[in-house]
C-alpha positions in Angstrom: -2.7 -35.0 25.0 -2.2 -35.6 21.3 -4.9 -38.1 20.0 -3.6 -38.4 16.4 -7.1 -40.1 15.8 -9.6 -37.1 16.2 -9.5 -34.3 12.9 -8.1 -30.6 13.6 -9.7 -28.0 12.3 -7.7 -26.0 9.9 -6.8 -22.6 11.3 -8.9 -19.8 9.8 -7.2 -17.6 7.4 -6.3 -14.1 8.1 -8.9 -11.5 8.1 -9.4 -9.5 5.5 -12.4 -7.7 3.7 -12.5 -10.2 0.8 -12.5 -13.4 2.6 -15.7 -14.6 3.6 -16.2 -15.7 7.2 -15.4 -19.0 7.9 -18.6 -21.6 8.7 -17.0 -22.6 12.1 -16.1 -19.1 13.1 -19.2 -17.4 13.9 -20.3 -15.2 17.0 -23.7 -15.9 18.7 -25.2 -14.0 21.5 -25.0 -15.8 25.0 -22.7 -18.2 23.7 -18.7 -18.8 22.9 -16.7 -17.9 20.0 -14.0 -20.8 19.5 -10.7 -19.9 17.7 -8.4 -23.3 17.3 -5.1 -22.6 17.8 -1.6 -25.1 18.3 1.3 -24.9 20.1 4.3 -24.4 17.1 7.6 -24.4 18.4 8.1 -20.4 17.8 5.3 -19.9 20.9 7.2 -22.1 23.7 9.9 -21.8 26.1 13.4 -24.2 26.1 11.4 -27.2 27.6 8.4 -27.2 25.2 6.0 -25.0 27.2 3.8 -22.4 26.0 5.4 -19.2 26.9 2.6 -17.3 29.1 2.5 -14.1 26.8 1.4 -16.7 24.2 -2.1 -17.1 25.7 -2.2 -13.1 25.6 -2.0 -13.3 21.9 -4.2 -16.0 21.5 -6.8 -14.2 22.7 -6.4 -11.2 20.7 -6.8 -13.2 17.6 -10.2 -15.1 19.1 -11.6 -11.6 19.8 -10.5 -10.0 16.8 -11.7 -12.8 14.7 -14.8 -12.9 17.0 -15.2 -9.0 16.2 -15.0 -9.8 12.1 -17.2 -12.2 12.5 -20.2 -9.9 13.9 -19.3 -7.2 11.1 -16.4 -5.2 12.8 -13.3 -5.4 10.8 -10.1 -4.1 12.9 -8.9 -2.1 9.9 -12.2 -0.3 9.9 -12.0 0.6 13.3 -8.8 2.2 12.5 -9.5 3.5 9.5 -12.4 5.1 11.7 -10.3 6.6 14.5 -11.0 3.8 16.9 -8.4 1.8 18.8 -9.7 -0.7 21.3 -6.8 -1.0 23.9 -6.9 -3.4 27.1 -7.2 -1.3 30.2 -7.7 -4.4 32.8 -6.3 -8.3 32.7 -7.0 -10.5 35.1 -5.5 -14.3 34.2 -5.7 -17.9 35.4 -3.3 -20.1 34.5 -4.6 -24.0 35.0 -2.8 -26.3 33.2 0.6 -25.6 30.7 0.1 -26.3 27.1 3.1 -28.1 25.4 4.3 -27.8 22.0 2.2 -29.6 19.6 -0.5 -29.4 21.5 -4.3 -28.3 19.2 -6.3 -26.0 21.8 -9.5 -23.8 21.7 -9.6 -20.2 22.7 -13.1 -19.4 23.5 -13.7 -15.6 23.6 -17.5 -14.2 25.3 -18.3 -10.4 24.9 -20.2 -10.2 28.4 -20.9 -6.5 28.3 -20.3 -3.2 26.7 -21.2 -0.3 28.8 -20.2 2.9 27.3 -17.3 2.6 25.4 -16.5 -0.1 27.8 -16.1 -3.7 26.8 -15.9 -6.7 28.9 -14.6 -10.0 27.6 -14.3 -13.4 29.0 -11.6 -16.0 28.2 -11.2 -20.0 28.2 -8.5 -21.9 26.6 -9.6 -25.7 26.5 -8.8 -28.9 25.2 -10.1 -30.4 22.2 -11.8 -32.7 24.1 -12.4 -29.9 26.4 -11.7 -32.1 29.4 -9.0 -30.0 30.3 -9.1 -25.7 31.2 -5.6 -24.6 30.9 -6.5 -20.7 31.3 -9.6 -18.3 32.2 -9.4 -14.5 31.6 -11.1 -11.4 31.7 -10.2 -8.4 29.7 -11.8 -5.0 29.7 -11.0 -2.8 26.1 -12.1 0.8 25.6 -12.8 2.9 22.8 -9.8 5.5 22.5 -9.9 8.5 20.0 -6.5 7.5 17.8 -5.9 11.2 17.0 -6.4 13.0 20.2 -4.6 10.0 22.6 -8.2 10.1 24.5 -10.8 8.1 25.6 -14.0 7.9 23.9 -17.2 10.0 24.6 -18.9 7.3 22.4 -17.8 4.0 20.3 -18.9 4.6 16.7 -22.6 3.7 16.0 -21.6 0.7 13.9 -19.6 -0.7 16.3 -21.9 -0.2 19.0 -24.4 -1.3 17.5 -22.7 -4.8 16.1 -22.1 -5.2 19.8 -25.3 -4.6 21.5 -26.7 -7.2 19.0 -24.1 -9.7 20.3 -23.4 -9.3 23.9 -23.8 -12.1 26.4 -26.3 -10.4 28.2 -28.3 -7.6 26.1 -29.5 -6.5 29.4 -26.3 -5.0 30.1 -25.9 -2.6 27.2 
């Protein structure tokens, strides 16, 4: 699964309000973010295989990356009272990635309906011959300070994702 011939992409580097968004890392309505990832030796199991709470935390850095790269920086969403926790999971595992291995998680906001937000999930090969998970996750807006959910997501947030969902329709 290794093909020593075809060029990784670097990982991106970690968000934060003075680094500028990567090229390759960019959120486009109706279509995929991508987020490389590789399986190091700290995400698998005794045999080489990636731990299935791995994939979980994959996708939290696609969609938080996917988030930055619309305009919605995590630590402003704190900073703003927000949290964004995962009220629903539903996941397919295909295939078993094994250590070494260069994937890419490929995070869709399909809809945001209130302060609900739906996401979609594929983890691929480079090649992207091979699925080795689907998912779907839905997040909602929870007030930090009260413990409670959300009459309303903050109008820049909202607004960052009606301009980005899969389906504009929707919001």
């Amino acid at each position: 699964m290794i093909d020593k011939d075809k060029q990784v992409p670097q990982l991106p580097k970690l968000p934060t309000s003075a680094i500028e968004p990567e090229a390759g890392l960019e959120a486009k309505t109706q279509s995929w973010f991508e987020y490389p990832v590789k399986a190091q030796p700290h995400h698998t199991d005794y045999a080489g295989i990636v731990w299935h709470g791995t994939y979980l935390t994959w996708m939290e850095e696609a969609r938080v990356e996917y988030l930055r790269s619309i305009g919605v920086e995590f630590a402003d969403l704190v900073a703003m009272g927000c949290d964004l926790p995962v009220v629903e999971l539903s996941l397919r595992y295909h295939l078993p990635i094994r250590l070494g291995v260069s994937a890419i998680v490929k995070a869709r906001l399909v809809e945001s309906k209130g302060v609900r937000i739906n996401w979609d999930y594929e983890i691929q090969s480079y090649d992207r011959q091979e699925i080795f998970l689907t998912g779907k996750v839905v997040l909602v807006g929870v007030d930090r300070e009260k413990g409670k959910i959300m009459r309303q997501l903050p109008p820049q947030v909202q607004d960052a994702l009606v301009r980005h969902t899969a389906d504009a329709g929707k919001i």
